[in-house]
TITOR-736928 format. One record per residue (C-alpha): residue number from 0; residue in one letter; x, y, z. Coordinates in nm, 4 decimals, decimal comma, always signed. Example, Ala and Ser with C-alpha at 12.3 -4.5 7.8 and 13.67 -1.06 7.14 Angstrom:
! residues 2
> 0:A:+1,2300:-0,4500:+0,7800 $
> 1:S:+1,3670:-0,1060:+0,7140 $
***
This chain:
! residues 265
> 0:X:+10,8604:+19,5463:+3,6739 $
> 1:X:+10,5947:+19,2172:+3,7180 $
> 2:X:+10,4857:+19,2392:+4,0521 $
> 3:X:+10,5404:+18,9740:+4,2983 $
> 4:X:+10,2277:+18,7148:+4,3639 $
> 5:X:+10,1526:+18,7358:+4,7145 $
> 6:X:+10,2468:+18,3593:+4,8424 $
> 7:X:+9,9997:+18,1309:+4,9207 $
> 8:X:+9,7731:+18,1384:+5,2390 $
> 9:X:+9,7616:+17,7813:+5,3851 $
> 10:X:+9,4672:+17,5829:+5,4934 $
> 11:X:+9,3024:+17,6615:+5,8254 $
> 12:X:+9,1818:+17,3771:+5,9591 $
> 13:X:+8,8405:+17,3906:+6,1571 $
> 14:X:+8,8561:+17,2811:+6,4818 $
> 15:X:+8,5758:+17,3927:+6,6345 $
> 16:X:+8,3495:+17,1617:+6,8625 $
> 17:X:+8,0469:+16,9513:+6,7128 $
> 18:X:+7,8182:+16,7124:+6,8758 $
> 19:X:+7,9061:+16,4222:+6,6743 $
> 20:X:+8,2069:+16,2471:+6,6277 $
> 21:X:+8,4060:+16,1806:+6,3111 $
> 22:X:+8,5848:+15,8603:+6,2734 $
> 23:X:+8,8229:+15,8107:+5,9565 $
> 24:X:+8,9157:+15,4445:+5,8376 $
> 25:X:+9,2913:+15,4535:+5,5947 $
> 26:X:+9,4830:+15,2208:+5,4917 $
> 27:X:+9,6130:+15,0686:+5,1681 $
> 28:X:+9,3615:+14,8803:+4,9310 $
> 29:X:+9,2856:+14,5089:+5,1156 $
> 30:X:+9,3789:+14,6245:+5,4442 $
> 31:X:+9,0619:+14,4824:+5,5887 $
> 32:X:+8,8837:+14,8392:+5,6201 $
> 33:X:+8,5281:+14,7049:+5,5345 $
> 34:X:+8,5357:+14,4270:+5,7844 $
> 35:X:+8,6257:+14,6406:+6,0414 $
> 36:X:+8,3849:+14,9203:+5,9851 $
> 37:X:+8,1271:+14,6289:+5,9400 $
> 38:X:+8,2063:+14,5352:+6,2905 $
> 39:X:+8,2501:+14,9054:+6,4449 $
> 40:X:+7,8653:+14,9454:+6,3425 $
> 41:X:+7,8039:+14,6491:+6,4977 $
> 42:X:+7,9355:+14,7687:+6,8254 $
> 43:X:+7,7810:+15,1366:+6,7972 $
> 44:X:+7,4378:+14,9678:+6,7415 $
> 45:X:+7,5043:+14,7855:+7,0782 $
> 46:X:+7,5485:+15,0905:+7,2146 $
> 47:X:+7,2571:+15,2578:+7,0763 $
> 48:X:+7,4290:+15,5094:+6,9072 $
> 49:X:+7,3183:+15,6955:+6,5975 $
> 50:X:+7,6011:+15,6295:+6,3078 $
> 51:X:+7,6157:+15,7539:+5,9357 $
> 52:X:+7,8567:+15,4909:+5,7385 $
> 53:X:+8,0144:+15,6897:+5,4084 $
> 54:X:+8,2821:+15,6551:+5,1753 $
> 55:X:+8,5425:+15,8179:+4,9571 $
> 56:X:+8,4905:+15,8715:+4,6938 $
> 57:X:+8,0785:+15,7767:+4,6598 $
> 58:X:+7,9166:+15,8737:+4,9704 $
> 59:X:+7,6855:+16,0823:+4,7544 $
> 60:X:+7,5184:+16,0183:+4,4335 $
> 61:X:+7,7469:+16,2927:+4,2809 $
> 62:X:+8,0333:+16,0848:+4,4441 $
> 63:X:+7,9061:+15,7522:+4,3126 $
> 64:X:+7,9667:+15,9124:+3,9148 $
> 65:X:+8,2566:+16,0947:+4,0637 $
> 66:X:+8,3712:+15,6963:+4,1540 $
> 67:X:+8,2971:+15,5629:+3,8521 $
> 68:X:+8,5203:+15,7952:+3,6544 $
> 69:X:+8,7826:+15,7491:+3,9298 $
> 70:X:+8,7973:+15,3846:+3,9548 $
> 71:X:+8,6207:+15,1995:+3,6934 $
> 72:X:+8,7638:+15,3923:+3,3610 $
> 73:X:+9,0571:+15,4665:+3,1772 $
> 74:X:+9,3420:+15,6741:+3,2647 $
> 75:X:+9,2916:+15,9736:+3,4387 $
> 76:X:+9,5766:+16,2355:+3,5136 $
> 77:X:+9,7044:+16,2272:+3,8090 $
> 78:X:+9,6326:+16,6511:+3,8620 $
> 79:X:+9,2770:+16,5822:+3,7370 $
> 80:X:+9,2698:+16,2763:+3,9772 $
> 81:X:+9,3587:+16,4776:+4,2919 $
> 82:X:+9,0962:+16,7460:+4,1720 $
> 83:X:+8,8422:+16,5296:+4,1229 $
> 84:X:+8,8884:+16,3491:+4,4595 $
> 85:X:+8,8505:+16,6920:+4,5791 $
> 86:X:+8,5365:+16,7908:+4,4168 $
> 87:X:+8,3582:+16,4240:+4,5713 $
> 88:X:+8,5029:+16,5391:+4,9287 $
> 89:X:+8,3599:+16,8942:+4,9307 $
> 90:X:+8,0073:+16,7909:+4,8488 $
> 91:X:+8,0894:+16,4750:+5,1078 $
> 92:X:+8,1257:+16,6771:+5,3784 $
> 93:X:+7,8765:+16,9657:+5,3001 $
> 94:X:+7,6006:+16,7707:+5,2639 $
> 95:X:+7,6367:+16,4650:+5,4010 $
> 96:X:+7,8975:+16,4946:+5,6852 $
> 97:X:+7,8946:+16,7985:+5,8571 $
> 98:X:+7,4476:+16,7955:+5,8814 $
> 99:X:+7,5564:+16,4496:+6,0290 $
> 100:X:+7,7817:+16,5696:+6,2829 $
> 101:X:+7,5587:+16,8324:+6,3826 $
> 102:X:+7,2875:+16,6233:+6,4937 $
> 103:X:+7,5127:+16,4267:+6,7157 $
> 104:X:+7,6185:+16,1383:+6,5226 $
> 105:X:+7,9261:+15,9237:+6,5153 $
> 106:X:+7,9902:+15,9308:+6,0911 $
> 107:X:+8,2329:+15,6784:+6,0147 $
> 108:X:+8,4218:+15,6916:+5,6774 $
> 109:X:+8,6447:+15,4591:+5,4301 $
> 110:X:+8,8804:+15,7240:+5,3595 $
> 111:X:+8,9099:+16,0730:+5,3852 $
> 112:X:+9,1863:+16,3248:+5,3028 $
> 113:X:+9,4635:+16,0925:+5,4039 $
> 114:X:+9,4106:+15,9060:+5,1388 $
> 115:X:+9,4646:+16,1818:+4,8596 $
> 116:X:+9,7574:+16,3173:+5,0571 $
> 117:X:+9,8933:+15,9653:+5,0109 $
> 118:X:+9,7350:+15,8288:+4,6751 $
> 119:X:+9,8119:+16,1943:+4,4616 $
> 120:X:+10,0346:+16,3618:+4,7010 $
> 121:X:+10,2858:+16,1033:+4,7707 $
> 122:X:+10,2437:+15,7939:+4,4923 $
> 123:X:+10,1271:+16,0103:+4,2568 $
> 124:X:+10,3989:+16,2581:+4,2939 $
> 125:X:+10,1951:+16,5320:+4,3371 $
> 126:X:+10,3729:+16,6676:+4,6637 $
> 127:X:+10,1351:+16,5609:+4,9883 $
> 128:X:+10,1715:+16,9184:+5,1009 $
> 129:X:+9,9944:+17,1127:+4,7923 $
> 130:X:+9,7300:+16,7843:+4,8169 $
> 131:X:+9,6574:+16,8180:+5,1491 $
> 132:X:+9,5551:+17,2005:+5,1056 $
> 133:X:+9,3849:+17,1425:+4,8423 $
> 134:X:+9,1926:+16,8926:+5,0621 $
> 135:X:+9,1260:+17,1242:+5,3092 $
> 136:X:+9,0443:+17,4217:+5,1076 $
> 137:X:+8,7705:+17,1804:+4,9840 $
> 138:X:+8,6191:+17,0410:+5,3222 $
> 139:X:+8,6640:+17,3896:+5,4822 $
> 140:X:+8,9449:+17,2337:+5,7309 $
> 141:X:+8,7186:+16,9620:+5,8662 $
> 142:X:+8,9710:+16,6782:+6,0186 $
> 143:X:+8,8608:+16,3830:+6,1942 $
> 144:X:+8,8121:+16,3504:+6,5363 $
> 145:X:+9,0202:+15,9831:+6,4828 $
> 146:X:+9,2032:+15,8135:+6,1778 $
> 147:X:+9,2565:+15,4800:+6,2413 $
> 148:X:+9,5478:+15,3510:+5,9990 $
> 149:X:+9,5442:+14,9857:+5,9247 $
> 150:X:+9,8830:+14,8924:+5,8264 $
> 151:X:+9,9961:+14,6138:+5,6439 $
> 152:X:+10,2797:+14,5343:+5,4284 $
> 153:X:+10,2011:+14,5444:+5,0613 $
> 154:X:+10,2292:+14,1748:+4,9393 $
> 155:X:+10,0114:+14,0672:+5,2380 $
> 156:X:+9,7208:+14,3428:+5,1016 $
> 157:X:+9,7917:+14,2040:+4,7495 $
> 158:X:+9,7080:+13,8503:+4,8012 $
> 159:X:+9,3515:+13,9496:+5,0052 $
> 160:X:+9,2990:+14,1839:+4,6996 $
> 161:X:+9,3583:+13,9092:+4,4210 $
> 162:X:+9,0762:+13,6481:+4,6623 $
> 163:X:+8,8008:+13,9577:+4,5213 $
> 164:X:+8,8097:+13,8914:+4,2006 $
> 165:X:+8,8345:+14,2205:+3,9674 $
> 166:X:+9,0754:+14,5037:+4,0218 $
> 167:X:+8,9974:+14,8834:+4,0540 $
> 168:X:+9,2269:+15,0863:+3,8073 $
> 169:X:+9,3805:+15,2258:+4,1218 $
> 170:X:+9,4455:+14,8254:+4,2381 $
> 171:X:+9,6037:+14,7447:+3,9202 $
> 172:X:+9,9235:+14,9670:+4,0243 $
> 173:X:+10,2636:+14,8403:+4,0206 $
> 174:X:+10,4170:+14,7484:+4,3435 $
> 175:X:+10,6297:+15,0555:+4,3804 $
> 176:X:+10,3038:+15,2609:+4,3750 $
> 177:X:+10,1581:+15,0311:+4,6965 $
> 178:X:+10,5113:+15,1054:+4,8935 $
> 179:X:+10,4613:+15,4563:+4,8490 $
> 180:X:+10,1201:+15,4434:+4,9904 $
> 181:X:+10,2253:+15,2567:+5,2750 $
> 182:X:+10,5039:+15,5004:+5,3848 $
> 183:X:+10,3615:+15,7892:+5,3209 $
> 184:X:+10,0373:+15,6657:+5,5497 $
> 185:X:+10,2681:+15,5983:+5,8504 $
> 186:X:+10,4335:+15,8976:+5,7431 $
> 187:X:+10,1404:+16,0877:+5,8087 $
> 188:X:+10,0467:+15,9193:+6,1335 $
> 189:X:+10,3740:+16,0003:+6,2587 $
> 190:X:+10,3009:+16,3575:+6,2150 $
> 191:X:+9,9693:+16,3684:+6,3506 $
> 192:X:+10,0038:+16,1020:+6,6840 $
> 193:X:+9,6919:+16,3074:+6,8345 $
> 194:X:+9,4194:+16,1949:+6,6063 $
> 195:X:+9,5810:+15,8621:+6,4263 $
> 196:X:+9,6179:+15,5136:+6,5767 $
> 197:X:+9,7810:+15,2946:+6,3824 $
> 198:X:+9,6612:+14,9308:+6,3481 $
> 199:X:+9,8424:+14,6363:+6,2571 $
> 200:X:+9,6367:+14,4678:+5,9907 $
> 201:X:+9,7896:+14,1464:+5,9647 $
> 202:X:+9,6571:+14,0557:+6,2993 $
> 203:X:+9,3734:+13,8536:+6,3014 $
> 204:X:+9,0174:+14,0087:+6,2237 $
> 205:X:+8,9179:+13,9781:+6,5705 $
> 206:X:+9,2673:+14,1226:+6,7548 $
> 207:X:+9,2148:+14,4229:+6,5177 $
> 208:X:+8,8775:+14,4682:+6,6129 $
> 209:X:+8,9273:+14,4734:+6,9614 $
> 210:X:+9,1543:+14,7498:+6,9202 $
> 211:X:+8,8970:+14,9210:+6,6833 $
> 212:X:+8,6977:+14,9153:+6,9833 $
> 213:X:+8,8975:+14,9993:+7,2389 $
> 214:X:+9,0283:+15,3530:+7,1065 $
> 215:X:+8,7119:+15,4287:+6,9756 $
> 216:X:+8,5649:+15,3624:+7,3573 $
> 217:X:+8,8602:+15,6386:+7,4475 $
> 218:X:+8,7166:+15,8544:+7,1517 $
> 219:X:+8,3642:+15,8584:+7,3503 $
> 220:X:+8,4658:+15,8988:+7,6723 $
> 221:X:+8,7000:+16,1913:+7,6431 $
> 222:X:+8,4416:+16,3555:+7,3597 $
> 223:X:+8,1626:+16,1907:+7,2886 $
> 224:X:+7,8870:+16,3811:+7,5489 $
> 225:X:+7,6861:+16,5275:+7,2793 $
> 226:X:+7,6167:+16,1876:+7,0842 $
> 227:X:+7,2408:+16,1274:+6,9752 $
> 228:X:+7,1167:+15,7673:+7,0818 $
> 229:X:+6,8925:+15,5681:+6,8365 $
> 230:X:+6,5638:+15,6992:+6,7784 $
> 231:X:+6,3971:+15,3684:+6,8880 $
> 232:X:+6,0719:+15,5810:+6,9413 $
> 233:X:+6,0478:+15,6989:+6,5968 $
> 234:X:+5,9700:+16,0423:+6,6661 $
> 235:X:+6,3636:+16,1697:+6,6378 $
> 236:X:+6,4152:+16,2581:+6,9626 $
> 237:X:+6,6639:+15,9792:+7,1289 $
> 238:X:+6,9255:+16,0717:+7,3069 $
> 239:X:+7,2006:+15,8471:+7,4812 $
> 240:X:+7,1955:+15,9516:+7,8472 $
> 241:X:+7,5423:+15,8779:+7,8737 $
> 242:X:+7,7112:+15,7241:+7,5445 $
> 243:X:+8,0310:+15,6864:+7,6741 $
> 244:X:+7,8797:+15,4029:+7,9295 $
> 245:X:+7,6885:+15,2783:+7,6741 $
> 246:X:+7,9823:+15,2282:+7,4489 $
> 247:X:+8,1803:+15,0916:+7,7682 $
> 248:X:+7,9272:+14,8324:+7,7804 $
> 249:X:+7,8972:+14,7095:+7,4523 $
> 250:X:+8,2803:+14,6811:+7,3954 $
> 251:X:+8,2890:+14,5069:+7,7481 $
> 252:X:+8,0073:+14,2672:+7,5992 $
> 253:X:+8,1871:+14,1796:+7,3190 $
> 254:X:+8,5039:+14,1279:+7,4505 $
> 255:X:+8,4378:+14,0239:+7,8435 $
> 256:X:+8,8199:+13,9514:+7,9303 $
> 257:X:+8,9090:+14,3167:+7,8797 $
> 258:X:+8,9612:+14,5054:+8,2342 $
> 259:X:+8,7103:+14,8108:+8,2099 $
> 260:X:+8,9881:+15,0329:+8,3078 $
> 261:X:+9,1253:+14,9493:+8,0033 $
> 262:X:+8,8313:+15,1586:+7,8038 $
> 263:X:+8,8977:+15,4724:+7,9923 $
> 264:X:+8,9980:+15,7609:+7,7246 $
***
């Protein structure tokens, strides 16, 4: 008699407390995800936080061949695909995140496991579930502390993508691929209300910043106490006395008709 396989165990996820924060940007391609990471390093630097910005894939200089082959080549399969977004996110996060997040920084990343759950999981086919645990097998169950999600309906992220120029292979996808994204990205946000905040992206730059800013000002204030300040001295030993003030004050800078209550986590 062929013995049963023992079923599979699923993927713990690590939730155990860090200095640092980890901030996750997802969206569909030409969401605006750049612009607003370009401005939430703005407002940490006000703030004189320390921040790592990173991507997926090509954080690393493994990731940046793992990219290559991802987005700039031929066809890839789709299992291959997921694996080899996999491979890019377990060195990501042992050697780049997780020393980050140690030493008290905010890290800030263009995509994360979301994305594979919804690129190979969902438009791929794949089944988000096995994706995701794959995923999290890989990063040894590190989730962000936040996900922001910015949303937009796909013809609206077409149009901004056509304005670059040049297509990724993963751009070039038929419309049907980009509605699957979409809903399985809200999909996940509905299932996960504690760490995503959804965005909508066809606001105007600055009315999505501002809310960039805002719930990240909640991030710091309900967990940000271990944060590491700027080393201004040079001699790596800045600290923020109190980051979540010093975020407060940036984001009240920036935008001086918001009511400070409004920043409180």
């Amino acid at each position: 008699m062929t013995p049963t396989p023992p079923a599979p165990v699923p993927a713990q996820v690590d939730d155990a407390p860090r200095p640092g924060l980890f901030i996750t940007f997802e969206g569909g391609d030409g969401v605006g995800k750049s612009t607003q990471i370009d401005r939430l390093a703005t407002l940490l630097v006000a703030a004189h936080l320390d921040y790592v910005r990173t991507r997926e894939p090509g954080g690393t200089e493994l990731g940046t061949e793992i990219r290559r082959l991802l987005l700039d080549g031929g066809h890839v399969d789709p299992r291959a695909e997921a694996l080899l977004y996999a491979a890019d996110r377990a060195h990501h996060v042992t050697t780049k995140v997780r020393p980050a997040l140690e030493a008290g920084s905010v890290v800030i990343s263009d995509r994360y496991l979301d994305s594979s759950v919804a690129y190979q999981g969902a438009a791929r086919d794949l089944g988000p579930g096995e994706v995701r645990d794959l995923s999290l097998w890989a990063i040894d169950g590190l989730l962000p502390d936040l996900t922001i999600l910015l949303d937009a309906e796909p013809g609206l992220a077409e149009r901004r993508r056509a304005s670059r120029g040049e297509k990724d292979r993963l751009e070039r996808e038929p419309d049907a691929f980009h509605q699957a994204l979409r809903e399985e990205f809200l999909a996940l946000a509905a299932l996960e209300p504690e760490r995503f905040v959804v965005i909508d992206a066809e606001q105007d730059l600055e009315t999505v910043a501002r809310l960039v800013a805002v719930n990240v000002a909640h991030l710091v204030a309900r967990r940000g106490g271990g944060l590491r300040g700027e080393d201004t001295a040079g001699d790596g030993t800045a600290e923020a006395a109190s980051p979540a003030a010093a975020v407060r004050e940036a984001v009240l800078r920036r935008y001086p008709d918001l009511h400070a209550s409004e920043l409180d986590g």
